[in-house]
C-alpha positions in Angstrom: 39.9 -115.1 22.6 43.3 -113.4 22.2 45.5 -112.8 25.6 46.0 -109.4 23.9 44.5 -106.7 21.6 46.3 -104.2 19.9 44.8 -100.3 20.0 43.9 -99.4 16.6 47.2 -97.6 15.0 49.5 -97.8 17.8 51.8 -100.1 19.1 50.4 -100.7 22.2 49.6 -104.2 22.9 47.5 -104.7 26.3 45.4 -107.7 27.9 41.6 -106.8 26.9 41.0 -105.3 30.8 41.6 -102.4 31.4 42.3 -101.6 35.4 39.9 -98.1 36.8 42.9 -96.4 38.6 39.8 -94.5 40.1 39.3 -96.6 43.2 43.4 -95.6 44.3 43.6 -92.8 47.1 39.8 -93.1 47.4 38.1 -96.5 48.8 41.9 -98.0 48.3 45.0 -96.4 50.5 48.0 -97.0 49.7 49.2 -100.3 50.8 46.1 -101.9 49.4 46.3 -99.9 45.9 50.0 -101.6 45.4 48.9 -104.7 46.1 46.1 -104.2 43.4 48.4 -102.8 40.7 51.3 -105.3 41.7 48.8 -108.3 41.3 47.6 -106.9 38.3 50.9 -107.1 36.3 52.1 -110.5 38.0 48.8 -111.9 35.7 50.0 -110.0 32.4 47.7 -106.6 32.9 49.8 -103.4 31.8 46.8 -101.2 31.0 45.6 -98.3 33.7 43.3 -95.3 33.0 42.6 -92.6 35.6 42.1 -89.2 35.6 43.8 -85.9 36.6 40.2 -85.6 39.1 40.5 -88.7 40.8 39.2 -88.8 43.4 38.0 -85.2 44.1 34.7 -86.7 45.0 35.8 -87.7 48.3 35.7 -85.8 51.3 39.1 -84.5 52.1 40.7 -85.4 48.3 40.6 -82.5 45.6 41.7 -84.5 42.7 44.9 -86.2 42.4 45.1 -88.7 44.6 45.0 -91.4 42.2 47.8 -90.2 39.6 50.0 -89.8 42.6 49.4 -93.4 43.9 50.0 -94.6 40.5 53.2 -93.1 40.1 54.4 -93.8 43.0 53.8 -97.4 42.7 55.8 -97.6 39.3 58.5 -95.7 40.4 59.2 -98.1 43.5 58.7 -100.8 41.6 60.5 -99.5 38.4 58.1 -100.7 36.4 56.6 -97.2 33.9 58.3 -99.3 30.5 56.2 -102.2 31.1 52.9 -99.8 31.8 50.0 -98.9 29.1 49.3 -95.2 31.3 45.9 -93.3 30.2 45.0 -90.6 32.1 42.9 -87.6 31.3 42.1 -83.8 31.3 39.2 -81.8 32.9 37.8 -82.8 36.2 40.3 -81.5 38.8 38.3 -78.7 40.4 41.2 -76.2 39.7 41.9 -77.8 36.2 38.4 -77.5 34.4 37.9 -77.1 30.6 39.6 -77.4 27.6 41.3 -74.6 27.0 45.0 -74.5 26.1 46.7 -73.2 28.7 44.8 -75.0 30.7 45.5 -78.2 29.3 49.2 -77.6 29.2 48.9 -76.8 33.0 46.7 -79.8 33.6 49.4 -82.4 31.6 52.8 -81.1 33.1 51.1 -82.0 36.4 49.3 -85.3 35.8 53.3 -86.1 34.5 54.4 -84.9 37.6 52.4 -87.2 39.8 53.2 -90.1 37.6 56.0 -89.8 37.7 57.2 -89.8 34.2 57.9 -87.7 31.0 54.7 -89.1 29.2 51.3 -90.6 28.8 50.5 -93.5 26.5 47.1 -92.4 26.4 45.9 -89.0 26.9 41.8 -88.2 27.1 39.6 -85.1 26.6 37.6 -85.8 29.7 34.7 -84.0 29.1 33.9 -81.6 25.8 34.7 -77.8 26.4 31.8 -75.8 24.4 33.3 -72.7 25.4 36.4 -74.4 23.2 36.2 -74.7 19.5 36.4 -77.9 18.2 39.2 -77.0 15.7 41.1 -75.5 18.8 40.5 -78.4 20.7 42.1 -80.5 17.6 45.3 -78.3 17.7 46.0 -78.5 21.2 45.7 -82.1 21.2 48.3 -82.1 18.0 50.7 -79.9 20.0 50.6 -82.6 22.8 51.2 -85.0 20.8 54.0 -83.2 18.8 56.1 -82.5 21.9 56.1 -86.0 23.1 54.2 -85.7 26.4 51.3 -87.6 24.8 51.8 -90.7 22.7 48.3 -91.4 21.9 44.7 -88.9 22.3 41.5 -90.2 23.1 38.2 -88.8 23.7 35.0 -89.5 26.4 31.7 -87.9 27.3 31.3 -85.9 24.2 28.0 -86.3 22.5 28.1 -87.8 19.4 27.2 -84.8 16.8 30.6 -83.0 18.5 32.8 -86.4 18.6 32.1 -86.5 15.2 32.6 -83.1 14.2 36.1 -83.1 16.5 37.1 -86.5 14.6 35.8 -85.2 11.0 38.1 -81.7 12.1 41.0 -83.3 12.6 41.2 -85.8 9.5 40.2 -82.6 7.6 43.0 -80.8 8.7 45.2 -83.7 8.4 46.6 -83.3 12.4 46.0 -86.0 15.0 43.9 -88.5 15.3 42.6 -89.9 18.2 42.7 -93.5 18.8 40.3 -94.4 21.4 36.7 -93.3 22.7 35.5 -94.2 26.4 32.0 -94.2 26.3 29.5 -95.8 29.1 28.6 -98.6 28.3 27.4 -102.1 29.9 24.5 -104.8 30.0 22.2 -101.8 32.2 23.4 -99.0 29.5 23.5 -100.0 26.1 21.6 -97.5 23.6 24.1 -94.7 23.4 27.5 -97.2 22.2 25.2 -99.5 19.8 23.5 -96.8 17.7 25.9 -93.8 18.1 29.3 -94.7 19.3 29.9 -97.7 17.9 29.6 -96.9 14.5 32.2 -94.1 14.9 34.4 -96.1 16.0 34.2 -98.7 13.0 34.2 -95.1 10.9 37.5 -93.7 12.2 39.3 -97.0 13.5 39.1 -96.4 16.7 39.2 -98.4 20.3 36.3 -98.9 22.5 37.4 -98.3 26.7 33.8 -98.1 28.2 33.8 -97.0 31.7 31.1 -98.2 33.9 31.7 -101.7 32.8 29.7 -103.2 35.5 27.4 -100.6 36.2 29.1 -99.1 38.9 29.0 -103.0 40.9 25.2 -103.7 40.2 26.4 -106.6 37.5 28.8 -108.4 39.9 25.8 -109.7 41.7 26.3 -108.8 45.3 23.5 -106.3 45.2 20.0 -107.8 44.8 18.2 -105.1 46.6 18.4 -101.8 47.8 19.1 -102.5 51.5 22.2 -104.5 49.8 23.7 -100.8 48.3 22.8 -98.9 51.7 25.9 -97.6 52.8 28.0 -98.5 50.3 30.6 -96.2 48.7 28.5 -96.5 45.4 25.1 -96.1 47.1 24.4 -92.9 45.1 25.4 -94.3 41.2 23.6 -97.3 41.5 20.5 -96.7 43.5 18.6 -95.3 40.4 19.0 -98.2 38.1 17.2 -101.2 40.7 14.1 -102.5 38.9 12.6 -105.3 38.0 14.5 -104.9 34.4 17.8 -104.6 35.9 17.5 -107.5 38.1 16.4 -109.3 35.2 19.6 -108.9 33.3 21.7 -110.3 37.2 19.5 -113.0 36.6 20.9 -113.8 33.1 24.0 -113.5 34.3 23.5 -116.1 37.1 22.6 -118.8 34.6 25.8 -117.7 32.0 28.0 -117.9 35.2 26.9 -121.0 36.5 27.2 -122.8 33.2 30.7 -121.7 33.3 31.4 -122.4 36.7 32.5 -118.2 36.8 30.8 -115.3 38.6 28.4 -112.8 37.3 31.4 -110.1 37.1 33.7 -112.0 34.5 30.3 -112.6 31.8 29.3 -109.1 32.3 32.9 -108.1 30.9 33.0 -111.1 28.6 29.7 -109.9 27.2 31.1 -106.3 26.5 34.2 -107.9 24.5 31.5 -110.8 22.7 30.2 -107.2 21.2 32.8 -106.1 20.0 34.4 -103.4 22.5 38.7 -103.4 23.0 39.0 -103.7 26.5 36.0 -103.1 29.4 37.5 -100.6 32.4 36.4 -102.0 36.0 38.5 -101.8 39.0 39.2 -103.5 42.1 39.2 -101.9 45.6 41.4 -105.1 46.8 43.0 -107.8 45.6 40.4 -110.3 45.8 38.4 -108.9 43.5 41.1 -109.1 40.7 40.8 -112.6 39.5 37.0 -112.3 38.6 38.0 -109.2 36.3 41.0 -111.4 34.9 39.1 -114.2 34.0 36.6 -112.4 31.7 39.9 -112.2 28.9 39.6 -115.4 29.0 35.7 -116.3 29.4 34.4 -117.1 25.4 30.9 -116.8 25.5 28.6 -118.8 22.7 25.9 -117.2 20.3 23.2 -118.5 22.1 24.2 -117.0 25.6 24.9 -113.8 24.1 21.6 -113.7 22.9 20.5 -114.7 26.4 22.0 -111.5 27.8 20.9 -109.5 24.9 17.7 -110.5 25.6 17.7 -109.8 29.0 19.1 -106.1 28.6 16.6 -105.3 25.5 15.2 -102.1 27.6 18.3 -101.0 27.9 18.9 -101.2 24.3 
């Protein structure tokens, strides 16, 4: 497997992982979010999505938390040239929708607690019914026309709109996006293989699926509900323990152990075997970095594939 993929018409080169900025200012402080990022780029990564409502979730945050952490990390390292930066538009509390004011508001901010004068990757967080898709399409051009943005991407539109918004802006001959981040992973699978995928093959563009390891269920360290009790992602995971799910860990066991790797570097090998650019997951410390890494390295053969595909076939 290639050390790097390139994002469909851009320039961006990037290692095939890219790091969830979502755990920074939230089950990460400070100290501990450097020493992510810094180990991160001492192995080669560059790529790092978050989002202008990280980490509003959390008691005492209202969105933020991890754009500021990011930028300050580049700017006392002095590192922003050598960074892939995706962050998107949406979720703050007092930044919803997609209108464009709103969006203009939402971007000179996100800049300013990066730190920088733009973003390499700029997403539509969530769709904006109340926004037409064709006003939508010109607001992303204008950001992309002044600079700010280098690059648009789209997640969490269904796939009749993502269509329409990527069929809207060809149509009108304005930009493009480049990317889609969809959910997708070994516990989640319909919605990419018979919808998203095959727009992204249409319109050429890269696959960033969030929820890569289904929020920690595919690393392996839950095997039961009384493992997830108390845990920071007790109430995203809960749902999805069953028989099926546990079936899929144990696929992942036998992969891993012919490897002599851990269940969290196939799971992420298995998303790039089928085809996707580069898996998001994150790491809440450092230790849990070179698991993540090694999946960019991790080829996986037909007949394991088909051993995991097996496995998740109700998820399918």
């Amino acid at each position: 497997m290639s050390r790097t993929v390139r994002i469909p018409r851009t320039e961006l080169e990037v290692l095939p992982l890219n790091l969830g900025g979502n755990t920074f200012g939230w089950t990460s402080d400070r100290e501990t979010s450097f020493a992510v990022l810094d180990d991160f780029l001492a192995a080669g990564g560059t790529f790092v999505d978050t989002a202008d409502g990280y980490s509003a979730w959390a008691p005492g945050n209202s969105g933020g938390e991890s754009e500021a952490t990011i930028g300050e990390w580049m700017a006392e390292r002095g590192v922003r040239d050598r960074m892939v930066i995706a962050t998107k538009v949406s979720t703050k509390p007092d930044r919803q929708g997609l209108s464009a004011e709103n969006v203009e508001a939402a971007l000179t901010e996100s800049l300013q607690r990066l730190r920088t004068d733009h973003v390499d990757l700029y997403y539509f967080h969530f769709d904006d019914e109340n926004v037409a898709i064709a006003d939508q399409v010109r607001t992303a051009h204008e950001l992309v026309a002044s600079g700010r943005v280098r690059h648009m991407a789209l997640s969490n539109y269904s796939p009749a709109r993502m269509r329409e918004w990527l069929e809207t802006a060809r149509e009108l001959d304005l930009t493009l996006p480049v990317a889609i981040q969809p959910q997708y992973n070994l516990l989640h699978r319909a919605e990419v293989e018979q919808d998203y995928a095959p727009l992204a093959r249409e319109f050429d563009l890269a696959v960033f699926p969030y929820f890569a390891l289904a929020s920690g269920l595919l690393t392996g360290k839950y095997r039961s509900r009384e493992d997830l009790a108390g845990t920071a992602r007790e109430g995203m995971t809960a749902d999805r323990f069953g028989d099926e799910a546990l079936a899929v860990i144990d696929a992942l066991d036998v992969v891993a152990n012919a490897h002599g790797s851990e269940p969290t570097s196939v799971a992420l090998a298995w998303l790039l075997a089928k085809g996707v650019t580069a898996p998001i997951a994150s790491a809440s410390r450092p230790a849990q970095l070179p698991a993540l890494l090694a999946a960019t390295e991790l080829d996986l053969t037909e007949d394991e594939v088909a051993l995991l595909d097996g496995a998740s076939a109700p998820f399918a």
